[in-house]
Every structure is written in structure tokens, then in C-alpha cells.
C-alpha positions as CSV (number, residue, x, y, z in Angstrom):
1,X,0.0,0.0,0.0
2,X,1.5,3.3,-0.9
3,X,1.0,5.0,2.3
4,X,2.9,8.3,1.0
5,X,0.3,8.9,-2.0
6,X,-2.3,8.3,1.3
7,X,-1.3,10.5,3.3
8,X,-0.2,13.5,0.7
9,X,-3.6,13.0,-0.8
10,X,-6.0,13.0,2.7
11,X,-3.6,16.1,4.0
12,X,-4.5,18.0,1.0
13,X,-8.2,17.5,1.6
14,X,-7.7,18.6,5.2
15,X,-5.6,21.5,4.5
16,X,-8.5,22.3,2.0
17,X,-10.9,22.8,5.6
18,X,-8.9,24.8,7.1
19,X,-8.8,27.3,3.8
20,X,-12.5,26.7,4.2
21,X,-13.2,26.8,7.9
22,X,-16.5,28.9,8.0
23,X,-18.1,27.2,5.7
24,X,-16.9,23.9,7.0
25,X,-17.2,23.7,10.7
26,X,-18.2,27.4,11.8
27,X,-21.8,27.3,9.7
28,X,-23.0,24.0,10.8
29,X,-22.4,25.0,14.5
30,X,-24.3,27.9,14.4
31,X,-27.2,26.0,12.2
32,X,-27.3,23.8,15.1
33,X,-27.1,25.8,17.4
34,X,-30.1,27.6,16.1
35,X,-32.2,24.5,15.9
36,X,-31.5,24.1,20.2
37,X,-33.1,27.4,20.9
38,X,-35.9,27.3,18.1
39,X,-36.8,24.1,18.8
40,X,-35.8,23.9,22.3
41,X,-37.8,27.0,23.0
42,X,-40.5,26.5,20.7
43,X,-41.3,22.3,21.2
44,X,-39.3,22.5,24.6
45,X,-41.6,24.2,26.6
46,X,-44.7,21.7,25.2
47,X,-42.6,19.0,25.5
48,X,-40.7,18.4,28.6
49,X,-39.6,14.7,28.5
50,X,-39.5,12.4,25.5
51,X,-39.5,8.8,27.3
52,X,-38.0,10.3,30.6
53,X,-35.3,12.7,28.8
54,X,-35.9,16.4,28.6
55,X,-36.9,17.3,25.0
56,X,-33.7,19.0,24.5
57,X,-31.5,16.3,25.3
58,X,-33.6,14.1,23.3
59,X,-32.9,15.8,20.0
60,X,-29.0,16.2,20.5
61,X,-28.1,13.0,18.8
62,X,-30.9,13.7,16.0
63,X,-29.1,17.1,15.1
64,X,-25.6,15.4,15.6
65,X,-26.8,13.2,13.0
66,X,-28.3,15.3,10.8
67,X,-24.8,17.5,10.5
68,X,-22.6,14.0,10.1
69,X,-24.9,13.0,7.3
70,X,-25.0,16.1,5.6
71,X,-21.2,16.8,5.8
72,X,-19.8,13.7,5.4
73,X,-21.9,13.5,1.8
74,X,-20.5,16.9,1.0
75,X,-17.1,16.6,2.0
76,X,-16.3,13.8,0.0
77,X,-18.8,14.7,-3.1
78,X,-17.1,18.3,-3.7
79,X,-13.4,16.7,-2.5
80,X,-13.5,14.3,-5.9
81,X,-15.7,16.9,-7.5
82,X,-13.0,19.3,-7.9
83,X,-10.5,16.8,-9.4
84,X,-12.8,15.7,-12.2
85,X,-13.8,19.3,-13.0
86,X,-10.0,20.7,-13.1
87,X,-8.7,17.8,-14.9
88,X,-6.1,16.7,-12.4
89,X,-8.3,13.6,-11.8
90,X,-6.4,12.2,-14.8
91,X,-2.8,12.9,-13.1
92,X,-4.0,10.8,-10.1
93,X,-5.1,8.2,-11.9
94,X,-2.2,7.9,-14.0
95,X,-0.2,7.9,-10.6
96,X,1.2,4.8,-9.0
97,X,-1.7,5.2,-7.0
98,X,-4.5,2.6,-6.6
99,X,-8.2,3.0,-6.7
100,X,-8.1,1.6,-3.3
101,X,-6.0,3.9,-1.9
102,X,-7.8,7.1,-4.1
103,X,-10.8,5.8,-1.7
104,X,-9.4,5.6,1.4
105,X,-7.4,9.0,1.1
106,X,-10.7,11.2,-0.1
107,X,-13.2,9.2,2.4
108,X,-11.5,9.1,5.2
109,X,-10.2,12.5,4.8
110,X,-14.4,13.5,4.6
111,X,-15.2,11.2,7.7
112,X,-12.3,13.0,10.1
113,X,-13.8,15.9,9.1
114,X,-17.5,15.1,9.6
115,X,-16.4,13.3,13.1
116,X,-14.8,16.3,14.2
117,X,-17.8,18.4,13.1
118,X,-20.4,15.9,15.0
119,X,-17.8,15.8,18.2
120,X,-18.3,19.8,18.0
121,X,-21.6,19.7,18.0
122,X,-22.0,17.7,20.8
123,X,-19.2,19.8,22.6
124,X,-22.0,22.9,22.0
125,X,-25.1,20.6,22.8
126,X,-23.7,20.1,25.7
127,X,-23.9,24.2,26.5
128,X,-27.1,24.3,26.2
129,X,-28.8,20.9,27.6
130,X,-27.2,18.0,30.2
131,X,-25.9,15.1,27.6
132,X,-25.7,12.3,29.1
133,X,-23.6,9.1,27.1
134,X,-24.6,5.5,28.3
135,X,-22.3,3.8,26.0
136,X,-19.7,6.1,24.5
137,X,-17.6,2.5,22.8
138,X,-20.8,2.0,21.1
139,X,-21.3,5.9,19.9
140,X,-18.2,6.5,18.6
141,X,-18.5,3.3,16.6
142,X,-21.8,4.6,15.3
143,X,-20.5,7.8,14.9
144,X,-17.3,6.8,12.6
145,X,-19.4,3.6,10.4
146,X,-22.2,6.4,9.2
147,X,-19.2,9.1,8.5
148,X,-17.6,6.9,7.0
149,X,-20.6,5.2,5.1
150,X,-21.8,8.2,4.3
151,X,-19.0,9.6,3.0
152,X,-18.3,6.9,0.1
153,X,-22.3,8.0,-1.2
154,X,-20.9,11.2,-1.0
155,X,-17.6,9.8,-3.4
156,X,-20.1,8.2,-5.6
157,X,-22.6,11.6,-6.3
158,X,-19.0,13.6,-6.2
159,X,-18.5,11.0,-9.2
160,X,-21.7,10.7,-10.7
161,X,-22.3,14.4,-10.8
162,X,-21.7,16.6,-13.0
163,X,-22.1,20.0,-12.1
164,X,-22.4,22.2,-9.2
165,X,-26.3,21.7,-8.9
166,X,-26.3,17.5,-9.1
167,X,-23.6,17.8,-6.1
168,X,-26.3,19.2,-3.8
169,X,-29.8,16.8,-5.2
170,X,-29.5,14.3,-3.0
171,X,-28.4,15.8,0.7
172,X,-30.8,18.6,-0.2
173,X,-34.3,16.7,-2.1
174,X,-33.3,13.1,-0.4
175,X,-31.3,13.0,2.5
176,X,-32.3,16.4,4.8
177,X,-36.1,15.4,4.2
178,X,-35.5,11.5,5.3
179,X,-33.5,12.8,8.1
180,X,-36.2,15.4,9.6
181,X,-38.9,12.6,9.3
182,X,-36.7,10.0,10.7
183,X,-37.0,10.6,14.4
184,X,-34.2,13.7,14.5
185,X,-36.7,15.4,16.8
186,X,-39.1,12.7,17.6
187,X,-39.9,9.5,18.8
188,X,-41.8,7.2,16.3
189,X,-43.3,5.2,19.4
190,X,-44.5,9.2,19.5
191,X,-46.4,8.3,15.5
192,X,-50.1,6.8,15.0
193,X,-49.6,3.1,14.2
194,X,-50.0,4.0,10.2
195,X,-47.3,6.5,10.2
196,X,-45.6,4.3,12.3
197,X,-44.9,1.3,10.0
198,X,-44.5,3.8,7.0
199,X,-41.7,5.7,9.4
200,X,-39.5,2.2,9.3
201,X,-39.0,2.5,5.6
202,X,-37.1,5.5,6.1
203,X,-33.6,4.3,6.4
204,X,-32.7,6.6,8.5
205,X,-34.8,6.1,11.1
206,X,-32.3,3.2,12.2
207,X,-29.3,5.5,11.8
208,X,-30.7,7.9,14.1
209,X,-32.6,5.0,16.7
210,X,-28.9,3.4,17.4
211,X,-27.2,6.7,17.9
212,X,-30.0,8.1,20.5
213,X,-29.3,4.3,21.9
214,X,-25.7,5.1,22.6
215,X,-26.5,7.8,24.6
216,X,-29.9,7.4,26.9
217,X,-30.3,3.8,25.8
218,X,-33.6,4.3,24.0
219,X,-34.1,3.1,20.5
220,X,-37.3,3.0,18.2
221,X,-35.8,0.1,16.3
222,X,-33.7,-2.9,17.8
223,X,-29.9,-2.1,18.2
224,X,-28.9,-5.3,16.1
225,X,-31.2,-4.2,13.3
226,X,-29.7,-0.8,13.1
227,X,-26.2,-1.8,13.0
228,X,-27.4,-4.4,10.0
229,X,-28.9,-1.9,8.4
230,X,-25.3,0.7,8.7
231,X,-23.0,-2.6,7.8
232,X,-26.0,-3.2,4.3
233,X,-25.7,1.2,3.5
234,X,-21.7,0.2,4.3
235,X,-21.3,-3.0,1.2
236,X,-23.6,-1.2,-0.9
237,X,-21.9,1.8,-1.3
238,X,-18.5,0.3,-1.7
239,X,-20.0,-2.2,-4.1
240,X,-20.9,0.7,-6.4
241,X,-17.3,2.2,-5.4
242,X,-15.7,-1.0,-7.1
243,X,-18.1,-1.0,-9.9
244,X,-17.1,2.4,-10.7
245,X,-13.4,2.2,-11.1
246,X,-13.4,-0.7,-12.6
247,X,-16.1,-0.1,-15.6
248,X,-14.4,3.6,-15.6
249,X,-17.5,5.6,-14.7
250,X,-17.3,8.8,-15.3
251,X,-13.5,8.9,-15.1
252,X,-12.4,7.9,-18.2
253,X,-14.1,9.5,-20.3
């Protein structure tokens, strides 16, 4: 494994947050940190406890989650965007570099910086509302599989897109929409039995249930299930990964 070509490649993409740090980790705090006092102002004071945890301790993981998801597929859609739409995606792949190593530089170089984002986020939540963390092994696992699972369907839009407007379909028309109505501020025991069932094909519903798991031990949907359902998002993604560098997918042509 060339671990030089790694390592130039993923500090590149980090030095390219720090050129970028308002947008990058500066915006999403104060977006969240809007949500606590809207909604914990607004819902809050209707909703005191959610299953025995005040409301606004009861969202934390939901917003945590909503931030990892939506930066991790950014991150790593606009980091292999930008290659592609320079041109200098054709020097890397001429490099003695290998497509395995091309994924692990530009995803993991997204999930550190989607971790770090989520772990600041919780530093802040934990300003405004008592967080308390049952099984911190378990939520750091969580945390790092969906950055990191999350980050290779960013790769494959970054990949797949191609323009500026394509990179932003899916967090914006697919994934914010599925996040909201998968339990970020809610509890789907909380649902009529209809919406109920309908709320447990939302995928993310048992992203979200395991991470609110890890910290007050509550979970809408079995803890096995939800880490089933990561590991499945996890093969599928790097399935279409492989299938794309080796048909040549948008990179050859």
C-alpha cells in the first residue's frame, strides 16, 4: 500500500478545511445551534420529556446526525468533485496510486472531518442541555461507520455528478427530508400506528434510533437491526465504489 500517496492525498483535503473553515465547521455550528433554541424553546416548553429525557436532550443526537450526514456526503462529493472538474483527476489516476488507496485518502479524509464536526456539536449541545452518554464505545462506533458510510455516497454523487447543482440533489431533495422525518426530533413510538410502519422504511430512522441508543439507551428500532442496516448502506456503497473504477465511470471519459 503506498501510504505516502495516502497521506499526501487525505492532508491535502484537510488543508483544503482549514482554507474553508466557516463554511466547514463554523456554519454547521451555528445552524445547530439555532435548531436548540428554536426548537428547544418552541417544542421545549410543550414537550418536557421524550421517554423520561428532557426534550432537548432528546434531540441532541438527531441534530448530531443530521450534520454527520450532511457533511460527510458533501465533504467527499465536492473533495472528488474538484479533481474531475479541473482535470487533475487524470494525473491521479495515472499515478502509481491505486483506486483503493484514491478511496481511502478522499473518504476518510471526509469522515475525520465530519467526526470532528459531529464531536463539536456535541461539545456545544452540551452548552445548552445535560448530555448524558450510556455507551460512549458503542457511539463512537456509530459515529465513525455512518461518517464513513456516508462519506463513500458522498464519493459516488462527487463521481456521478456533474455539475455544481447534481452535487447538492440528493443531501438537499433526499437525505435532509428523510433525516427530519426520521425521528431527529421525535420519537416514532410518539407516531399513530400508520405513520408508524411507514416511518420504518425510512432508512434513516435506524441510523438515528442506534445513535440516540448510545447515549440514553432508548431506541425505536432494535440495536442489532440498526447496525445491520449501517453494515448493508456500508457494502452497498463500496460495491458501487468498485463497480465504478473498474467499468471507468465517469473517469475515463
Amino acid at each position: 500500500m503506498n501510504i505516502h500517496a495516502i497521506r499526501a492525498i487525505y492532508r491535502f483535503e484537510m488543508a483544503r478545511t482549514r482554507r474553508t473553515l466557516m463554511q466547514s465547521i463554523v456554519a454547521p455550528v451555528i445552524s445547530t445551534s439555532l435548531y436548540f433554541i428554536v426548537f428547544g424553546s418552541a417544542i421545549g416548553s410543550r414537550i418536557k420529556e421524550v421517554n423520561g429525557v428532557s426534550y432537548g436532550a432528546f434531540i441532541v443526537p438527531g441534530l448530531i446526525m443530521l450534520s454527520l450526514l450532511s457533511q460527510s456526503i458533501s465533504n467527499a462529493s465536492f473533495g472528488i468533485y474538484f479533481p474531475r472538474f479541473t482535470g487533475t483527476i487524470y494525473e491521479l489516476l495515472s499515478a502509481p496510486v491505486s483506486y483503493f488507496e484514491i478511496v481511502i485518502s478522499y473518504v476518510g479524509a471526509a469522515a475525520t472531518k465530519s467526526v470532528v464536526l459531529g464531536l463539536i456539536i456535541l461539545a456545544t449541545a452540551a452548552l445548552f442541555v445535560p448530555v448524558q452518554i450510556l455507551h460512549p464505545v458503542w457511539m463512537v462506533l456509530f459515529l465513525l461507520l455512518t461518517a464513513v458510510t456516508f462519506s463513500l455516497l458522498g464519493f459516488i454523487i462527487g463521481i456521478w455528478a456533474d455539475n455544481f447543482e447534481k452535487l447538492q440533489i440528493v443531501p438537499l431533495l433526499i437525505i435532509t427530508p428523510l433525516t427530519f422525518l426520521g425521528g431527529s426530533f421525535y420519537s416514532v413510538d410518539m407516531l399513530p400506528p400508520a405513520w408508524r410502519v411507514i416511518t420504518l422504511f425510512n432508512p434513516i430512522v435506524y441510523l438515528i434510533s442506534a445513535f440516540r441508543w448510545s447515549f440514553y439507551g432508548l431506541a425505536d428500532v432494535a440495536v442489532g437491526v440498526s447496525l445491520g442496516m449501517t453494515a448493508a448502506f456500508l457494502a452497498l456503497f463500496l460495491g458501487i465504489t468498485a463497480w465504478i473504477f473498474k467499468t471507468g465511470y465517469r473517469l475515463k471519459a
